[in-house]
Backbone as ProteinMPNN parsed JSONL, in Angstrom:
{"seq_chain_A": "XXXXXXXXXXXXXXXXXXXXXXXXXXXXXXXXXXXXXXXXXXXXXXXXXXXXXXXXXXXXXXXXXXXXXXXXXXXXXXXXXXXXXXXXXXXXXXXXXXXXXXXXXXXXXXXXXXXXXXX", "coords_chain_A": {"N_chain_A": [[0.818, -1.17, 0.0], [1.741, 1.5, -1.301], [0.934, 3.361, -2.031], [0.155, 6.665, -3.129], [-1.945, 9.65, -2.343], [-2.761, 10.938, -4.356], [-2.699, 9.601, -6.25], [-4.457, 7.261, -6.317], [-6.769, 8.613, -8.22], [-5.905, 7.98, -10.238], [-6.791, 5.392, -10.993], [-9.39, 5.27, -11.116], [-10.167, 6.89, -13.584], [-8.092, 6.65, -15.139], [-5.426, 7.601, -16.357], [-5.499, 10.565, -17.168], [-7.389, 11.847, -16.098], [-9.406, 14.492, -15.742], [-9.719, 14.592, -18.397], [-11.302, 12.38, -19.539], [-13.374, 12.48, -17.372], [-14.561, 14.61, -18.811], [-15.385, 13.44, -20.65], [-17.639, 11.609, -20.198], [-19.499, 12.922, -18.835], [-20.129, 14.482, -20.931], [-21.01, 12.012, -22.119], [-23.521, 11.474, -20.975], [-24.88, 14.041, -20.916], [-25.921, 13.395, -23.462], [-27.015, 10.738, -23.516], [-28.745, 11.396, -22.028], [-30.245, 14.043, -23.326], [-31.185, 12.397, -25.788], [-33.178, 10.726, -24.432], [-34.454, 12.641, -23.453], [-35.857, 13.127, -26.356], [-36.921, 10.866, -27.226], [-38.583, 9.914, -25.637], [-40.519, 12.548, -25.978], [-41.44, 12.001, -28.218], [-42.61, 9.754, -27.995], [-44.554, 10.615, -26.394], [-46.365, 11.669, -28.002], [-47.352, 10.232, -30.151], [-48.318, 8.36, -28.4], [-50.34, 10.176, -27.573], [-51.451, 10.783, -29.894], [-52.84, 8.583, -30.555], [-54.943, 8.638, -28.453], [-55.839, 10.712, -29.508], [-57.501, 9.379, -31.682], [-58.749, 7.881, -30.96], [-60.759, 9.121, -29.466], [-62.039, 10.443, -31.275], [-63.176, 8.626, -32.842], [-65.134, 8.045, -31.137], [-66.223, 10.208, -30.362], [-67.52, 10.35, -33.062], [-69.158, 7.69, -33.164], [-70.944, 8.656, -30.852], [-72.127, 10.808, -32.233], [-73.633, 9.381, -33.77], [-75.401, 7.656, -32.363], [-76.923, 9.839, -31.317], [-78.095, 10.991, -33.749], [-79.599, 9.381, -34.158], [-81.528, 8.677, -32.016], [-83.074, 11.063, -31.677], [-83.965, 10.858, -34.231], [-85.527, 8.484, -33.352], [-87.132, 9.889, -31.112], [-88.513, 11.956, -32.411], [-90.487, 10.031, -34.122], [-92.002, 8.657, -31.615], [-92.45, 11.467, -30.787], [-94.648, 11.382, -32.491], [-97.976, 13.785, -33.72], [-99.913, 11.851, -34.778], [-99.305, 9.342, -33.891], [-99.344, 9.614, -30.684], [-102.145, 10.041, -30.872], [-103.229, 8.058, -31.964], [-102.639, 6.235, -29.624], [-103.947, 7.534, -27.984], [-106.81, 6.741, -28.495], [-106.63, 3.708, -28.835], [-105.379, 2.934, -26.6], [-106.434, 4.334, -24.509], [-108.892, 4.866, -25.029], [-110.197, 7.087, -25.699], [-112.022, 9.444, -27.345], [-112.686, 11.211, -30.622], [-113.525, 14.77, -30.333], [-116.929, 15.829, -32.063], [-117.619, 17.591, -34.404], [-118.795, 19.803, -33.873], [-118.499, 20.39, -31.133], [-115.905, 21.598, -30.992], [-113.69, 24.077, -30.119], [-111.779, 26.614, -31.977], [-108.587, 28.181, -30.903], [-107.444, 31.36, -31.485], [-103.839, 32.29, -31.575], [-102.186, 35.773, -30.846], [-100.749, 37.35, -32.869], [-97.063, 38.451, -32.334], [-96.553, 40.991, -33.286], [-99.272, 42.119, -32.978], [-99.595, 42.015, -30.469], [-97.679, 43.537, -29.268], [-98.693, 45.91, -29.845], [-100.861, 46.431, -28.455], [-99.795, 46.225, -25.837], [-99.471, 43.807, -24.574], [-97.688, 41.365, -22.39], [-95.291, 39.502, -23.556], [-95.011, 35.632, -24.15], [-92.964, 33.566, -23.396]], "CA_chain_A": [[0.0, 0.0, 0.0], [2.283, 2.611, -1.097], [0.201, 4.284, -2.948], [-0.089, 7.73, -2.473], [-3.604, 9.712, -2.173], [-3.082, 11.726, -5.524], [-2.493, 8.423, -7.384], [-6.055, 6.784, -6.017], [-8.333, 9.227, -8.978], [-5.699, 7.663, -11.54], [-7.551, 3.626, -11.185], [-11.089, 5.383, -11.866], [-10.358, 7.539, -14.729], [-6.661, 6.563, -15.926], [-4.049, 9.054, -16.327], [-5.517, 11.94, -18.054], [-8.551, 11.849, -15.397], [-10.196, 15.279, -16.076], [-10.133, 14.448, -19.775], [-12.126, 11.229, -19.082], [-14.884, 13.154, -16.664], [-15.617, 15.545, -19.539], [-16.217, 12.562, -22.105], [-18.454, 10.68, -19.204], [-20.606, 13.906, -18.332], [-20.463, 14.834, -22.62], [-22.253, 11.534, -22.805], [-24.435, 11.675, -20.032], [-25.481, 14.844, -21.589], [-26.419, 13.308, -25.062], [-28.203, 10.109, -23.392], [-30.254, 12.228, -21.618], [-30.812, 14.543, -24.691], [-32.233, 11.354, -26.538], [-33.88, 9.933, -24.027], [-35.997, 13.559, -24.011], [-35.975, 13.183, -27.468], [-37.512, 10.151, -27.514], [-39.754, 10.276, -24.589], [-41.13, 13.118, -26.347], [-41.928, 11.336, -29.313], [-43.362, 8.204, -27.481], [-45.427, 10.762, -25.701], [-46.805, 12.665, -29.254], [-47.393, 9.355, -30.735], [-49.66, 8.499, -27.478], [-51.29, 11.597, -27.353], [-51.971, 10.626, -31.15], [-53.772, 7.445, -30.89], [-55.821, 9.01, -28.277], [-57.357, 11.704, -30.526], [-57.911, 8.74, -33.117], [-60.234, 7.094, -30.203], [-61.745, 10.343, -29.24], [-62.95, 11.069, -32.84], [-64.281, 7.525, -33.329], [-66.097, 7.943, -29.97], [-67.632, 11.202, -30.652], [-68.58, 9.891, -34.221], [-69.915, 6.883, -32.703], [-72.154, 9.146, -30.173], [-73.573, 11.829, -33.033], [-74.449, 8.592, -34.663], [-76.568, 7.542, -31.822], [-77.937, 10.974, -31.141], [-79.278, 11.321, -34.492], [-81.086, 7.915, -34.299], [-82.253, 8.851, -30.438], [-83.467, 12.025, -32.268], [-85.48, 10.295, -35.171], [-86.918, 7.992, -32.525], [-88.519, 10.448, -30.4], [-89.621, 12.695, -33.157], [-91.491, 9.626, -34.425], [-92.542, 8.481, -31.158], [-94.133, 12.269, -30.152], [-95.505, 12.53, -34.114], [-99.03, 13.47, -33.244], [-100.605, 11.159, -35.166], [-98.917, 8.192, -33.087], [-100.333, 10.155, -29.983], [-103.93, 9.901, -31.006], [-103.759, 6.489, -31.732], [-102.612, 5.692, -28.371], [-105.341, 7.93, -26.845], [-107.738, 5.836, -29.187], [-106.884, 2.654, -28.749], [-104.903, 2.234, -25.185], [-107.191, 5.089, -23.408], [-110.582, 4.507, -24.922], [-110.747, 7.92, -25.625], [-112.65, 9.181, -28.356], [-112.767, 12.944, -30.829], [-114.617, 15.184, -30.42], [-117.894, 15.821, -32.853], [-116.9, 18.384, -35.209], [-119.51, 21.358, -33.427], [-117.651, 20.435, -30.238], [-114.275, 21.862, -31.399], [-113.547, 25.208, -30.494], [-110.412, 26.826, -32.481], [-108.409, 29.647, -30.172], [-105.694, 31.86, -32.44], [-102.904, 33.772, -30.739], [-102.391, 37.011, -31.451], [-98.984, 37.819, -32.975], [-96.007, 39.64, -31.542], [-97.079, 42.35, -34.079], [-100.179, 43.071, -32.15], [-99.227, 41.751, -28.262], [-96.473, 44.844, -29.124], [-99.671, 47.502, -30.311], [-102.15, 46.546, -27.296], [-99.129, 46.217, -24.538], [-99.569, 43.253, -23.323], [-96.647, 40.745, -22.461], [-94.803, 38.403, -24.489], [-95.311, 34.572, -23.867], [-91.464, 32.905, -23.091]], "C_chain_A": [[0.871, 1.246, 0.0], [2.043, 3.764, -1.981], [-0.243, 5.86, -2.701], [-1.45, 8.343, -3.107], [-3.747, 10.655, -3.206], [-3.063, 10.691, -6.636], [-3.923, 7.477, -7.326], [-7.03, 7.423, -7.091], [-7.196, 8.478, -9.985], [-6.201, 5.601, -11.689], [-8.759, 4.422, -11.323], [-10.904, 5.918, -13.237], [-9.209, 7.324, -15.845], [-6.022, 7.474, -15.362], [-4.501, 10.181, -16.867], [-7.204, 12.202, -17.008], [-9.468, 12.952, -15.791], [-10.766, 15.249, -17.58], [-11.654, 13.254, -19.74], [-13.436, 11.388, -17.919], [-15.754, 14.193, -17.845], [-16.335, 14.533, -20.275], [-17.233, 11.752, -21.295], [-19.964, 11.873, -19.432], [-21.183, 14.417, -19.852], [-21.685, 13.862, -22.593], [-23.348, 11.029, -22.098], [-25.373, 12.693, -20.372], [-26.657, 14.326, -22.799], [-27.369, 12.115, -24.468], [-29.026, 10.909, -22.746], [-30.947, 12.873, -22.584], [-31.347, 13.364, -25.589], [-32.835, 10.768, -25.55], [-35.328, 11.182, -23.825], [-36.363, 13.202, -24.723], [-37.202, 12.211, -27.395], [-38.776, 9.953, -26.995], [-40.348, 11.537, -25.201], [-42.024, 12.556, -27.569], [-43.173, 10.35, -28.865], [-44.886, 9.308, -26.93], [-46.568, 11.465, -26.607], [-47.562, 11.334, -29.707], [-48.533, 8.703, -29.857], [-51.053, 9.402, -27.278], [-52.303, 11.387, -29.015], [-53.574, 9.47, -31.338], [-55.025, 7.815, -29.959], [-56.821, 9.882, -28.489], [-57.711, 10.727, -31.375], [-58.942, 8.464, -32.037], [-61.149, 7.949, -29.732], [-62.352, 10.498, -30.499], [-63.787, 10.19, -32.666], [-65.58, 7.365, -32.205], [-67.123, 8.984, -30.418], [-68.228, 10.981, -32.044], [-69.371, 8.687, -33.82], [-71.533, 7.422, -31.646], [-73.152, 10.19, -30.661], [-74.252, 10.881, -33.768], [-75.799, 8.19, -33.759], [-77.652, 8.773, -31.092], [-78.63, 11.074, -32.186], [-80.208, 10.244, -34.265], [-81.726, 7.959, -32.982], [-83.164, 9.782, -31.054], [-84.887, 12.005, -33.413], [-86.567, 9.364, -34.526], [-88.183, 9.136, -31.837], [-89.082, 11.159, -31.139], [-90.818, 11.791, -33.88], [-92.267, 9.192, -33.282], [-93.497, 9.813, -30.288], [-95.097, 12.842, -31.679], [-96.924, 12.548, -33.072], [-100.292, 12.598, -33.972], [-100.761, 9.565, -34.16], [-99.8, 8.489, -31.736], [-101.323, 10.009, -30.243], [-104.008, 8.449, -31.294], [-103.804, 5.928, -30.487], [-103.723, 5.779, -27.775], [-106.401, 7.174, -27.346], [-107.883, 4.695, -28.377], [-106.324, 2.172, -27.058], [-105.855, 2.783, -24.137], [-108.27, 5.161, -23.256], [-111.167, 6.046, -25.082], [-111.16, 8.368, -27.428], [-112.352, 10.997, -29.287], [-113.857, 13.202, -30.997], [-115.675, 15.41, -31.586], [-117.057, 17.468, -33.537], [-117.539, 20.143, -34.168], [-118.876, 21.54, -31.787], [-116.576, 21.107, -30.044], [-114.474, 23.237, -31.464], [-111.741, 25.822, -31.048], [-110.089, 28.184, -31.527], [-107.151, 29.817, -31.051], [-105.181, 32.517, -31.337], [-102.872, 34.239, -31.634], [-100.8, 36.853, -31.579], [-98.302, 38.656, -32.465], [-96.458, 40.918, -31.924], [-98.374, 42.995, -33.028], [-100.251, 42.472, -30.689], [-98.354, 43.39, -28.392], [-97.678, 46.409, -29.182], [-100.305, 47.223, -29.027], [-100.639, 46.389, -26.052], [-98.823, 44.784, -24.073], [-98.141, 42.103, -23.623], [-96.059, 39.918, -22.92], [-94.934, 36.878, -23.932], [-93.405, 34.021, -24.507], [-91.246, 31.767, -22.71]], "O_chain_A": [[0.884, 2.001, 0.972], [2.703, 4.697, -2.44], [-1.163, 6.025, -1.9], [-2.02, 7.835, -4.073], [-4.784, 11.316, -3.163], [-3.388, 10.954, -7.794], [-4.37, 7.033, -8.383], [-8.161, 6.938, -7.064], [-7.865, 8.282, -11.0], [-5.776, 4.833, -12.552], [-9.384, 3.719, -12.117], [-11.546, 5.339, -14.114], [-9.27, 7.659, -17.028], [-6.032, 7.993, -14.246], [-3.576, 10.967, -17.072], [-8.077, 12.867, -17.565], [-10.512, 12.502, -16.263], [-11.854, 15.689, -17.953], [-12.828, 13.57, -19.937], [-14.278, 10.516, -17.705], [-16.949, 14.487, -17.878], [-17.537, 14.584, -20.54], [-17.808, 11.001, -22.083], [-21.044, 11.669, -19.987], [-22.367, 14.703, -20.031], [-22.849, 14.188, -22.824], [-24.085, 10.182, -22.604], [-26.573, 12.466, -20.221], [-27.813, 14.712, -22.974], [-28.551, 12.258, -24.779], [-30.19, 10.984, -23.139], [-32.098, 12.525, -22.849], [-32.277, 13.81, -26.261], [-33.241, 9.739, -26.09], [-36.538, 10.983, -23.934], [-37.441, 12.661, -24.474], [-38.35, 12.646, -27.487], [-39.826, 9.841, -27.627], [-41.279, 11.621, -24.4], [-43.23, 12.771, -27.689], [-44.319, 10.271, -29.305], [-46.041, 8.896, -27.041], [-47.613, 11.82, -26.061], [-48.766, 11.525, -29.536], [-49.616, 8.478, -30.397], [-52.235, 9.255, -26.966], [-53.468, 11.736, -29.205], [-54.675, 9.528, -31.886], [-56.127, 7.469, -30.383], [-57.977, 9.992, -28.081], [-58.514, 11.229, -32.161], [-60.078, 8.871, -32.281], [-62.314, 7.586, -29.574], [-63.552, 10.76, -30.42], [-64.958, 10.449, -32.389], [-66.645, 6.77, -32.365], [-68.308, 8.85, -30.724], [-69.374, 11.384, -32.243], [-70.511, 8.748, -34.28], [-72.657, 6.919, -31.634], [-74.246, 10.524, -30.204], [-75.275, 11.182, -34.383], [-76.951, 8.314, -34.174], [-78.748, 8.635, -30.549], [-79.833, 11.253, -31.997], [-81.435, 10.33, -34.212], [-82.614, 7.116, -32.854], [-84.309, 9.333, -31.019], [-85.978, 12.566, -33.519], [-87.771, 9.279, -34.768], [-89.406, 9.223, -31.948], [-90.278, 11.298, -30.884], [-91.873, 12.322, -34.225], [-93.459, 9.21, -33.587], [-94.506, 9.695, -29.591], [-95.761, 13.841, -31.957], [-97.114, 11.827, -32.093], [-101.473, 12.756, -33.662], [-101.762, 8.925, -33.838], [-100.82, 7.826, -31.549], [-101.729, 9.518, -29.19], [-104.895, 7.749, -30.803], [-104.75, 5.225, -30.133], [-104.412, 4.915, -27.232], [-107.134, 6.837, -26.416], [-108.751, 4.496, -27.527], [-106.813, 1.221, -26.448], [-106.16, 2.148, -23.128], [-108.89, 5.374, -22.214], [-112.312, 6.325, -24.724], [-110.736, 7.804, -28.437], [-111.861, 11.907, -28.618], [-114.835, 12.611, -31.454], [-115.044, 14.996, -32.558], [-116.14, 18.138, -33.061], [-116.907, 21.17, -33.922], [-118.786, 22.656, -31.275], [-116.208, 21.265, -28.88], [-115.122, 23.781, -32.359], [-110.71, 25.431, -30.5], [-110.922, 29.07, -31.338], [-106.241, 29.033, -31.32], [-105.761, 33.116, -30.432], [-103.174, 33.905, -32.78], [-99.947, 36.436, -30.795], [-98.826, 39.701, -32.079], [-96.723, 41.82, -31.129], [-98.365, 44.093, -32.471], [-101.217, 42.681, -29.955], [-98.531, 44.257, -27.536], [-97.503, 47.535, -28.716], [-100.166, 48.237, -28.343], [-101.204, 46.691, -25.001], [-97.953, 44.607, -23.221], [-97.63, 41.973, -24.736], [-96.614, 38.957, -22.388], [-94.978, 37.048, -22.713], [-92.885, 34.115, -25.619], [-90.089, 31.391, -22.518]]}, "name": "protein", "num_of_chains": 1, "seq": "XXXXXXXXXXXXXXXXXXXXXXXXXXXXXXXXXXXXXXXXXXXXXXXXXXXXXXXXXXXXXXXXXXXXXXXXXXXXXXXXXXXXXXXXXXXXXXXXXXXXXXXXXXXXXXXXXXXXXXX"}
């Protein structure tokens, strides 16, 4: 053991030791710089496939809104309605002299006589 305690950094790095810390920390530098690199990529490329499944989702859910949409407009047509009341309720229409017709009055004249708008 007669090694003296300035000769102990030349078994880690050699003989030219400071030379041999820059080229360590150089490429410590550069894997890290690709491993951003890449990890950025990986994370673009993720981010990707989940707008592809977001689209197909929200095209999958305007598809079933329109067809939710054409159901209930055929199930409140009012023709469908009166059959029901017909045939499930037993109810019957009225005789024609029965039937009174009420018009509203248009904005045009609710605005001349005052009176308040219907909202």
């Amino acid at each position: 053991m007669n090694a003296r305690t300035g000769d102990i950094g030349s078994f880690v790095f050699g003989r030219s030791g400071h030379n041999s810390l820059r080229r360590v920390v150089f490429a410590l530098l550069i894997v890290t710089g690709l491993l951003l690199y890449v990890g950025g990529k990986v994370k673009i490329v993720q981010l990707g496939y989940r707008i592809e499944a977001l689209e197909r989702e929200k095209h999958d859910l305007e598809h079933e809104n329109r067809s939710l949409q054409i159901e209930a407009s055929s199930l409140s047509s009012p023709a469908r309605i009166e059959e029901i009341a017909i045939k499930r309720l037993g109810m019957v229409r009225p005789a024609n002299e029965n039937i009174v017709i009420v018009k509203r009055k248009r904005d045009s004249d609710r605005a001349k006589s005052g009176a308040p708008h219907d909202k």
